[in-house]
N, C-alpha and C positions, 0 to 999 in steps of 0.2 A: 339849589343852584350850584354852591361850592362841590357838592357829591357830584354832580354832572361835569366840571370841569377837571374835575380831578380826575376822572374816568375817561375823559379825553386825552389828556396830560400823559396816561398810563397807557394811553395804546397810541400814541403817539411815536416812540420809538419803533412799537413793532409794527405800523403803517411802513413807517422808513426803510425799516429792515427789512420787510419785503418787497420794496421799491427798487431793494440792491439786488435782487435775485432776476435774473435773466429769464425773460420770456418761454418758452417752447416756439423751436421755429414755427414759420406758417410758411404758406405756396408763395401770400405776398410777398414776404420778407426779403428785400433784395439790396445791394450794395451796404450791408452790415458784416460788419467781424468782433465776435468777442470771442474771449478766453474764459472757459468756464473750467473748474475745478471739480468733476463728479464722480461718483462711486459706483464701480461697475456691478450690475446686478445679470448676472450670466444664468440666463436658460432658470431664472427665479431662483437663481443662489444667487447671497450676497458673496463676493470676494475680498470686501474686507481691504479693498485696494483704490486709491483714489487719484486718478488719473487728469492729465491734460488733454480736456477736447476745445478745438479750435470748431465754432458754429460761425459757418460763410456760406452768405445767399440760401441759407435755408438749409445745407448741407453739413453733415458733423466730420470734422476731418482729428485722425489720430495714429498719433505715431504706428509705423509699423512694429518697433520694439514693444510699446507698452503692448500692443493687440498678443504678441508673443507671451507677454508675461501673463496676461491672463487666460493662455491656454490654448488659443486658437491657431492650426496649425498653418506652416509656412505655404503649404502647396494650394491652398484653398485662399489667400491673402489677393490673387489675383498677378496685380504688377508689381513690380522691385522698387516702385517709388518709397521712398522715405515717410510720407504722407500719405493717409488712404481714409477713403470718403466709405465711413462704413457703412453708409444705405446703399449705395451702388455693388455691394457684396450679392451674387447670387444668396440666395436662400437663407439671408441673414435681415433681420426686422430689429431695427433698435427704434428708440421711443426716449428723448428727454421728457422728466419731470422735476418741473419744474418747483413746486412746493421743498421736496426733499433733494433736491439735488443730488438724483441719483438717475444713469443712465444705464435703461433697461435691452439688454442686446440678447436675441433669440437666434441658437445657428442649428442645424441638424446635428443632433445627439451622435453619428458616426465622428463629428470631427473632433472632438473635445479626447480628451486623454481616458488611455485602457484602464481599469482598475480593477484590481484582483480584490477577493475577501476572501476568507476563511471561514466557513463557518465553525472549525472547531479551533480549539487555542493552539499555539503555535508548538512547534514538536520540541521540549522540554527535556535534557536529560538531565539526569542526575549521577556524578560522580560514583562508583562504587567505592566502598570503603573497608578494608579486611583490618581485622586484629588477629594476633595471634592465638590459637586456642586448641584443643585437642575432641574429639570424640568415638564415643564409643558402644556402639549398638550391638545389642545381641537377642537370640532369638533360641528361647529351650521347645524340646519339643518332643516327646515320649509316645509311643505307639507301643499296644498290646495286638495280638492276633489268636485267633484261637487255637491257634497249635502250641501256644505258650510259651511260643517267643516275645521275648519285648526290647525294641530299638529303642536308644537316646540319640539324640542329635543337637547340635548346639551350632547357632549360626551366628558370626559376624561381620563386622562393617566398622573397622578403623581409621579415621580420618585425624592427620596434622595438618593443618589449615594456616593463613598466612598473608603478609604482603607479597612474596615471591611463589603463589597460590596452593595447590593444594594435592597431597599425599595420602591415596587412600588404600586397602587392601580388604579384601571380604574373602572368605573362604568357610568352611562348616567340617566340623566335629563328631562322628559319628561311633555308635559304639553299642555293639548286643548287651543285651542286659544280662538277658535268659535266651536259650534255646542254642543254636547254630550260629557261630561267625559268619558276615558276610565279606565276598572280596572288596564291598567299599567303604570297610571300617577303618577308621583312624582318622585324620586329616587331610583336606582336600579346600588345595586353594583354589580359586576363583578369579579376578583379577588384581593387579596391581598396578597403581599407574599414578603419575603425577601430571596435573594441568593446573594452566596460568591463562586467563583469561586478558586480552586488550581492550577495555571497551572503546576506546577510542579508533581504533582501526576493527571493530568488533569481527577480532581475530580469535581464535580456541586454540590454543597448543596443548597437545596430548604428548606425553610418553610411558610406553611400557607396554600393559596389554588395551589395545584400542580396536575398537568395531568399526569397519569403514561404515561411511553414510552413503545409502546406496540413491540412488532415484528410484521415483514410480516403479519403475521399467528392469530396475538392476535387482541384485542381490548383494547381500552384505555376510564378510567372514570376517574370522577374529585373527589380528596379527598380534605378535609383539615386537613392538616397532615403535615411530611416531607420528603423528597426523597433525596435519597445520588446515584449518577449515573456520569459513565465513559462518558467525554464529552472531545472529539477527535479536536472539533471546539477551545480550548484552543491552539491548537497547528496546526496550517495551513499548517507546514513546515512537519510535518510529515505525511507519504505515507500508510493508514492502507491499502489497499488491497496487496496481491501478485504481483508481476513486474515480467515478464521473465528476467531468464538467459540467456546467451550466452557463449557455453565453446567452446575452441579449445588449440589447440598448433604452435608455432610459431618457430622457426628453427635458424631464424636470427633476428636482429633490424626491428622492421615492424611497418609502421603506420594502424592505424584501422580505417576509415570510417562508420557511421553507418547512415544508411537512414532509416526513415521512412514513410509507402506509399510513397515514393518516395522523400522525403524532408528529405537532411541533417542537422541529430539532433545532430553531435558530432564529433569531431576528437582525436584519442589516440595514443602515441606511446610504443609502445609495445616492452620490453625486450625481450631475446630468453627464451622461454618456454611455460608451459602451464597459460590460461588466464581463466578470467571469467571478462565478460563482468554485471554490474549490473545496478541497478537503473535506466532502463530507462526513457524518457520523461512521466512525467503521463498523458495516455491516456485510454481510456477504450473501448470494445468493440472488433473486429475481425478488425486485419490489417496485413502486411507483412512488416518483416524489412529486409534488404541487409544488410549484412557486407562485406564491400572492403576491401581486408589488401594490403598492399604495400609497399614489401621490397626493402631492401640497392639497390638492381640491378634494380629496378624499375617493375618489374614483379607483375603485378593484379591480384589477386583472388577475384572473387566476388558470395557469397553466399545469397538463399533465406529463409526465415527461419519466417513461419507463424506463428501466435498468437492471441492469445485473453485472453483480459483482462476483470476481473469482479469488478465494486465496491461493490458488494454483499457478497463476498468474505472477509474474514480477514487474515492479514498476518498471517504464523505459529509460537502459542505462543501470537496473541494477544489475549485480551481481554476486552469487553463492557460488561455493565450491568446498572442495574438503580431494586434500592430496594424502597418504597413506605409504609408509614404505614400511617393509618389514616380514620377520618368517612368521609361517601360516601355523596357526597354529592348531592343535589334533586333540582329540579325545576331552575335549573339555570338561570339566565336573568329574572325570575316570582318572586323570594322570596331573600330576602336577605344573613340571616340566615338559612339554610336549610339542615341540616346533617343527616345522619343515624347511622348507625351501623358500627362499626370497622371495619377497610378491610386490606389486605396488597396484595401487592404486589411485583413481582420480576422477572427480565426476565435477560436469563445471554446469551452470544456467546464468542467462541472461536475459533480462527484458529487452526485446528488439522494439516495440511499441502496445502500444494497450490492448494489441489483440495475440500477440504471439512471444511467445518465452520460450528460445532455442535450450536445447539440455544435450550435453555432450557426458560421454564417457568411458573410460577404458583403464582395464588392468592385464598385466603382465607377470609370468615368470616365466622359470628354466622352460618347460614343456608348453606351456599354455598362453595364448594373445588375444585377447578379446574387445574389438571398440565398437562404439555403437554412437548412432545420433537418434533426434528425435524433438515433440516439443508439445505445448500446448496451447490448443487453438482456443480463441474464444468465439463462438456461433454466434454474436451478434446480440439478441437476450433470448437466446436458444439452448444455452449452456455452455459447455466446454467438450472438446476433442482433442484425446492424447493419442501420438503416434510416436512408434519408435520402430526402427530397425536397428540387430546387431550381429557382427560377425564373429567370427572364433577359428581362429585356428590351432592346432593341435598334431604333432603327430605328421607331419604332410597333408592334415586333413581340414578343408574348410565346413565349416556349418554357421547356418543361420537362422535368425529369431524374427518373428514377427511378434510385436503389439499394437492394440488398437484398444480404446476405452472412449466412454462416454460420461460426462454427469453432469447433471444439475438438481439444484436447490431453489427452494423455494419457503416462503414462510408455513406453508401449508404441508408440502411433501418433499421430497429429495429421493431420487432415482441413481445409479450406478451403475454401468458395463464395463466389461473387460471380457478381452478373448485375445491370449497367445499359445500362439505355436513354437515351439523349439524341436528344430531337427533333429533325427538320432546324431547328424553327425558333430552339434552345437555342445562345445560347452562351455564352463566358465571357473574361475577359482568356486565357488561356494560347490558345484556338482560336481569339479573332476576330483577331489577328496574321495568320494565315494562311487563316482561311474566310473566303469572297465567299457572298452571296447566291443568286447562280445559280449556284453549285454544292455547296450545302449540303444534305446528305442527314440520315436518321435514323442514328444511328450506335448499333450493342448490341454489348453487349462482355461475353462471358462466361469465366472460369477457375475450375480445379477443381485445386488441390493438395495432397500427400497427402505421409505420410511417415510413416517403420519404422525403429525401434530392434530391431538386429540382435544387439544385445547385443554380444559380442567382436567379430563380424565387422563391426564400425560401423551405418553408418543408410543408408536408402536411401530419395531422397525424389525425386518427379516433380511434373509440371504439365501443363495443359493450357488453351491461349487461344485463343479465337475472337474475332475482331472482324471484324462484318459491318457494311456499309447497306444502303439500300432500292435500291442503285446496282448490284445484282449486284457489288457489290467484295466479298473475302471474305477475310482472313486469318487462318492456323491455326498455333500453334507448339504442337510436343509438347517437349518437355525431359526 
């Protein structure tokens, strides 16, 4: 009997205790007002936020701020009252519970707040760091012939390295052993040149002997001079091509799965609302991703959603370039010193959006003007399409280039085209070096390359070049 009243005694307070807790309205319930104290539980997330509802005549009424602070946007609130009866919301289902005192409000997944994920870690650089130090490479090298000659040659590569960057110079050493002197015995410099790299503005300054950077579509000569150019290789961590999206909307709490070809690259848990999936894995080429989602109940959706990716391509808003001043220079590896006439050059790209990347470029001297535009297209998950035209003046005399190129990749194969023409009367700094007027022909130049993932047994990849003119010349390489 004692054990029985004691047992009464003890649930006694929590009879009480649940006495103090507020019904769930009902249809009867009328000329009643209390203030309840609950925890909003949004689209089955908790929020972790506990709010004042006023329940009147059966109806839940709540600040329109506090509704703001848990997410729910302005335009969908209805009126500008100060108060708002959240059952009377289109497409909005709330539910007190009473035991836990928490109240459960349901609105369509469009209205709640965007949210981005990544599925890779976020773009990370790392400071470059130089000490001072020196080096020094060389390369011996001895040749016999059957005539009973025998060359030496000796090559190096001199570098003074640095916080203020770096000093390098290479050139080679040659010299008959036995037999006949040749004319390109003794020493023969190569280049010389100092660069300082920004990674912060991932800028490249060059001076001394510098290669312009040509595009797809251009041609690259040697100046000595300086070159100031956007170099993306300062920064490893950053992603210049375009990367698909992935948007949807999500209802409840959902985890996201993300496969690619069939290999999961990521897992995310996803808030109620709309998403956008970004940054995926950097791969390039034509693949298929899955997204899994799988919500609170356990319930899978699983979605196919094809792609292709180009590094041809620049993100929208990026931008490369490389400017070049300086005399042209001649007989390289023959002459030491050996300059011409002033030249510049400049070649710029930009991402205009995720399907096309404008490419400009043009160089000048005394005799010679050359500019050209051009860009590349992306087909959709077709591949890519590069087009260029350029002009050239010269002499009084205009001439023009056509290009046009095709390619894509694939996990499996990757294919290649290209086909230009250049008019006899076209030229540019790299060909007027060595073309004369009377004997400048139309020059087309066509390659086709291909290539096969063999899987275990490796890859297997060919080519094919034709370069012809109007001169009956014609050259073919297969590979």
């Amino acid at each position: 009997m004692s054990r029985c009243c004691t047992l009464l005694l003890a649930m006694a307070p929590m009879m009480a205790l649940s006495q103090t807790l507020p019904a769930p309205p009902t249809a009867g319930t009328t000329n009643t007002t209390q203030a309840l104290y609950l925890e909003i539980v949004l689209n089955q997330r908790p929020t972790q936020q506990v709010i004042p509802v006023i329940q009147q005549d059966g109806s839940l009424l709540i600040e329109r701020e506090r509704l703001l602070e848990i997410g729910l946007p302005t335009e969908h609130l209805g009126s500008q009252d100060e108060t708002i009866n959240i059952g009377r919301l289109n497409g909005v289902e709330a539910q007190y519970h009473s035991p836990t005192q928490r109240l459960y409000i349901d609105v369509p997944a469009h209205w709640l707040p965007h949210q981005y994920h990544a599925s890779t870690r976020s773009n990370r650089s790392y400071p470059l760091q130089a000490s001072p130090g020196a080096l020094f490479n060389y390369d011996a090298y001895i040749s016999h012939a059957r005539q009973g000659s025998t060359t030496a040659s000796l090559g190096h590569e001199a570098r003074l390295f640095g916080t203020t960057g770096t000093f390098s110079t290479t050139g080679v050493y040659r010299q008959a052993l036995t037999g006949e002197s040749g004319i390109n015995e003794g020493y023969r410099r190569f280049d010389t040149r100092w660069e300082h790299a920004d990674q912060e503005t991932m800028t490249h300054y060059t001076a001394g002997d510098v290669i312009t950077r040509p595009l797809g579509w251009t041609n690259a000569v040697r100046l000595g001079g300086i070159q100031i150019s956007r170099d993306f290789a300062l920064r490893p961590d950053l992603v210049t091509y375009p990367l698909p999206e992935f948007s949807g909307e999500v209802a409840v709490p959902t985890t996201l799965d993300l496969f690619i070809d069939g290999a999961r690259q990521s897992s995310t848990a996803l808030t109620p609302g709309p998403f956008t999936l970004t940054n995926m894995p950097m791969v390039t080429g034509a693949g298929e991703a899955t997204i899994v989602t799988t919500d609170s109940q356990g319930r899978r959706v699983s979605t196919n959603l094809p792609f292709y990716i180009s590094s041809e391509l620049l993100s929208p808003g990026l931008t490369s370039y490389s400017a070049s001043v300086g005399a042209l220079r001649k007989d390289f590896g023959q002459r030491d010193f050996a300059y011409g006439t002033i030249a510049a050059t400049g070649s710029y790209r930009r991402g205009i959006n995720d399907y096309f990347t404008l490419e400009l470029q043009a160089e000048t001297t005394s005799d010679v003007t050359t500019a050209g535009a051009g860009g590349t297209f992306k087909l959709w998950r077709l591949g890519t399409l590069e087009s260029a035209y350029r002009q050239s003046y010269s002499q009084g005399t205009t001439g023009e280039s056509y290009t046009a190129g095709y390619r894509y990749r694939s996990r499996g194969f990757n294919v290649g085209l290209r086909h230009q023409i250049e008019q006899a009367e076209f030229t540019d700094l790299a060909s007027n070096t060595h073309r004369h007027s009377n004997n400048s022909s139309q020059r087309e130049v066509s390659q086709i390359t291909a290539g096969f993932n063999l899987g275990r047994l490796g890859s297997l990849a060919g080519g094919y070049f034709d370069i012809k003119t109007d001169q009956d010349s014609r050259s073919r390489l297969l590979n």
